[in-house]
C-alpha positions in Angstrom: -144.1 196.4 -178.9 -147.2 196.2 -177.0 -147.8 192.2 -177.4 -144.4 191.7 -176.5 -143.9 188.7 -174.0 -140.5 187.4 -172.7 -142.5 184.0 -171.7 -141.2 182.1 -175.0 -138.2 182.9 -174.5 -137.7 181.5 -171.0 -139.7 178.6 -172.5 -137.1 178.0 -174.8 -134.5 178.3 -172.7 -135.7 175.9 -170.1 -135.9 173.0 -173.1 -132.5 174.1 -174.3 -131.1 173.8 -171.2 -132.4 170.3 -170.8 -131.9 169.3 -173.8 -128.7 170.3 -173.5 -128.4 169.0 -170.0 -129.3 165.6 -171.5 -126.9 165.7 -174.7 -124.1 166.2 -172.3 -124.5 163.4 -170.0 -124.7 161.1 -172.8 -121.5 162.4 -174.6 -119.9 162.2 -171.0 -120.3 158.9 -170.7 -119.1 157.6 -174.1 -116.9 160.4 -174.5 -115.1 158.9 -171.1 -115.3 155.7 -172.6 -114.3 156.2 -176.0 -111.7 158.8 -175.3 -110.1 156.3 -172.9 -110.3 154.0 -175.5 -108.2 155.7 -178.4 -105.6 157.2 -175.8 -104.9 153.5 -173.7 -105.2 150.9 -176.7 -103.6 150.5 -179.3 -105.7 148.2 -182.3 -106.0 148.1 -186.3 -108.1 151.2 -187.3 -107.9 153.4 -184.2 -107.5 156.5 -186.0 -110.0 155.8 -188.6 -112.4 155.2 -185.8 -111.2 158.4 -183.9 -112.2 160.1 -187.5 -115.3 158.9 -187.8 -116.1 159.9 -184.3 -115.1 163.3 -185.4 -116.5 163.6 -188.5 -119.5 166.0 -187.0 -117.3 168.5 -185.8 -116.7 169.4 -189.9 -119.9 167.8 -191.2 -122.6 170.6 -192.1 -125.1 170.0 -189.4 -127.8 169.7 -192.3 -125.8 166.7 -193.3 -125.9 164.9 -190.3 -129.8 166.0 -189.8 -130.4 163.9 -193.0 -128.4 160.7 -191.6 -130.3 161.2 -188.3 -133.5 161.0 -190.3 -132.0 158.1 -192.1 -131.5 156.3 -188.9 -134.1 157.3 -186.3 -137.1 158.5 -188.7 -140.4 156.8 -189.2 -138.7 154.6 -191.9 -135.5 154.7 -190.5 -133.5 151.9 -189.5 -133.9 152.6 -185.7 -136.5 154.2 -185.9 -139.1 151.6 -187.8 -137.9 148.9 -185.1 -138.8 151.5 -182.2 -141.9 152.5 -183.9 -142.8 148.8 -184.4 -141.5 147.2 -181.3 -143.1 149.6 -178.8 -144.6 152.4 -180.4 -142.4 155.5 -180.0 -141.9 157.8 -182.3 -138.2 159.9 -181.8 -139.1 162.5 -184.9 -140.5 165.5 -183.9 -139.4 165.4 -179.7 -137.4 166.5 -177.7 -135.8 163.2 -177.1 -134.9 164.1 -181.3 -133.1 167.1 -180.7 -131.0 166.0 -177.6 -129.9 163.0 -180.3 -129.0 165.8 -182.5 -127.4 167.7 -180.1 -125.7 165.1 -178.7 -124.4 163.6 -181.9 -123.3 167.4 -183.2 -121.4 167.9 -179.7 -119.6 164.5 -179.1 -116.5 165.3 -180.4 -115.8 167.5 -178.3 -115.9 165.3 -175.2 -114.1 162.9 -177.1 -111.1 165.3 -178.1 -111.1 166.6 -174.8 -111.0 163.2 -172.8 -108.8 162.2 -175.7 -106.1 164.6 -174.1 -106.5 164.8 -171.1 -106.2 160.6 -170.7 -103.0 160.7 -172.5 -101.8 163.4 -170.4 -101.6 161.0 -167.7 -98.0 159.5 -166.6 -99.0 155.9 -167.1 -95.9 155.2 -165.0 -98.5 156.2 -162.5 -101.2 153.5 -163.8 -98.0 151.1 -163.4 -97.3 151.7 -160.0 -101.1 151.5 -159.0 -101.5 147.9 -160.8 -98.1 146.7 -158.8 -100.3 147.6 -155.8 -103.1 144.8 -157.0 -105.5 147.6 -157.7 -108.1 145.9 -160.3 -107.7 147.8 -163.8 -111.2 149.6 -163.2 -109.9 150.6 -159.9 -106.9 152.1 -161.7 -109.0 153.7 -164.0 -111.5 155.3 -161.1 -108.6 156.2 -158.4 -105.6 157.4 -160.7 -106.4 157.8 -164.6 -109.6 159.9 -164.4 -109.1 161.7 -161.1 -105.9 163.3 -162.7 -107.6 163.9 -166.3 -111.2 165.1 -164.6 -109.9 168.8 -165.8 -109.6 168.0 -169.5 -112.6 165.8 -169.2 -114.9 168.9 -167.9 -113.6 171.3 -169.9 -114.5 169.4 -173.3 -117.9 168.8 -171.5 -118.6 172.1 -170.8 -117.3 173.1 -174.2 -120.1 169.9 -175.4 -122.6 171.6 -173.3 -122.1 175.3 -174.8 -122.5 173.6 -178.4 -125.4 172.1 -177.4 -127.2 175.3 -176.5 -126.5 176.2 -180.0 -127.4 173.6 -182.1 -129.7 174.4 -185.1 -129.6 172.9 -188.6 -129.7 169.1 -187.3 -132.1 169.5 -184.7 -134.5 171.6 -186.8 -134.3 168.4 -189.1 -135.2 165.8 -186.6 -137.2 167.6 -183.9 -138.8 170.7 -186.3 -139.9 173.8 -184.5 -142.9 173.1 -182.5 -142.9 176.1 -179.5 -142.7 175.0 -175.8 -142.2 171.4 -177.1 -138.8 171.0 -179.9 -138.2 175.1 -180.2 -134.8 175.6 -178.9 -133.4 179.1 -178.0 -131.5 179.1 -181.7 -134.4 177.6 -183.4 -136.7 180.7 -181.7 -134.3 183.1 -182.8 -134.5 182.1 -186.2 -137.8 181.7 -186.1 -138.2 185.5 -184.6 -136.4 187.2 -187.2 -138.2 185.2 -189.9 -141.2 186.3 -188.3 -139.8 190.1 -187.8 -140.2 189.9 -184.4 -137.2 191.8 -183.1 -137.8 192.3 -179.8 -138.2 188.6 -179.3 -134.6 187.6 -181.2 -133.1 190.5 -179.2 -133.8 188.6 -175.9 -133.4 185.2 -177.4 -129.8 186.1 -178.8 -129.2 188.0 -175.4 -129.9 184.9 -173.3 -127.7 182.5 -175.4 -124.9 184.9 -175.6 -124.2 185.4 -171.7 -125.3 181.0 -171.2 -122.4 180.2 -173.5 -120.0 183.0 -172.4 -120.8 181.6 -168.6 -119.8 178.0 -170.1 -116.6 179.4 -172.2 -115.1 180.9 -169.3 -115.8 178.2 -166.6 -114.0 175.8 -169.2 -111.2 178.3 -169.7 -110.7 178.1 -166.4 -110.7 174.5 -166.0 -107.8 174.0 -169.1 -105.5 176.5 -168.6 -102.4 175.7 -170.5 -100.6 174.6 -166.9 -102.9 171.8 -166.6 -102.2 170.4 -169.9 -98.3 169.7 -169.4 -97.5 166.4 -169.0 
């Protein structure tokens, strides 16, 4: 009890938080993008794409840690050309986990933008083009403005799963303290460790982050805002 320090813990939770912060902003944009994509066009293999785009919302996380490695590790397809090309290493970072987390937590941006974008009269989108509004114009002044609600909520949802990520990014990014240990990679590593007062706090902090982040999205796609 004595050598107790709540230091590593706000550690951790300042590089899960960017981390985190990071992953989100990159499934924003291609969740936007992609989610757009499946709900507007219409194109041979759309909902094999949309599945595959899913597929690590039911993948074990330790599953997807392994094709990560297989892509971005020292002998991985990306990951040799990086190391190669211009000498950076993405294995063992914290670049590594927000890959992880980001990959782990994209379908959930996806889904949401997904839903919300087809929510969208595209009467609407009709009446706008008729104007001579350019079809990014459309897309920036009618589409997203009325789907931003879906869109944050999956985000925030992204950003809660972040947070928790654990079996890919302890794969990828291992558990090197103040550099790649997240808060759920410290808590494991705590109780491993028998450190109890340390997972307590660690397990404390994520709780009320992702409860903050539950109910702000809750908030944001309320069953109202998802009639057509």
């Amino acid at each position: 009890m004595d050598s107790f320090s709540a230091e590593p813990a706000w550690i951790a939770l300042r590089l899960s938080l960017k981390v985190a912060l990071w992953a989100t902003l990159i499934d924003l944009v291609l969740g936007i993008a992609l989610g757009y994509l499946l709900a507007r066009k219409r194109f041979p293999g759309r909902e094999l794409l949309d599945a595959l785009l899913t597929l690590p919302m039911v993948m074990p996380p330790t599953v997807l840690g392994y094709y990560l490695l297989v892509v971005i590790g020292r002998e991985g397809v990306i990951g040799a050309w990086l190391r190669n090309t211009f000498g950076i290493n993405l294995i063992f970072t914290w670049q590594a986990a927000v890959i992880a987390a980001a990959v782990v937590a994209f379908p959930l941006v996806l889904k949401g933008a997904r839903a919300a974008f087809e929510s969208v009269d595209g009467q609407l989108e009709q009446a706008a083009r008729v104007l001579g509004i350019p079809p990014f114009g459309v897309f920036l002044r009618v589409t997203l403005p009325l789907a931003w609600r879906g869109v944050l909520g999956g985000t925030l949802l992204a950003f809660a799963r972040s947070m928790g990520e654990f079996g890919a990014t302890l794969m990828v990014a291992g558990s090197i303290p103040g550099k790649t240990q997240t808060l759920s990679i410290a808590v494991y590593e705590a109780v491993q460790a028998g450190q109890d007062d340390s997972a307590n706090l660690l397990v404390i902090i994520t709780s009320v982050v992702c409860i903050a982040v539950l109910i702000a999205a809750n908030k944001l796609t309320p069953n109202r805002n998802l009639q057509g």
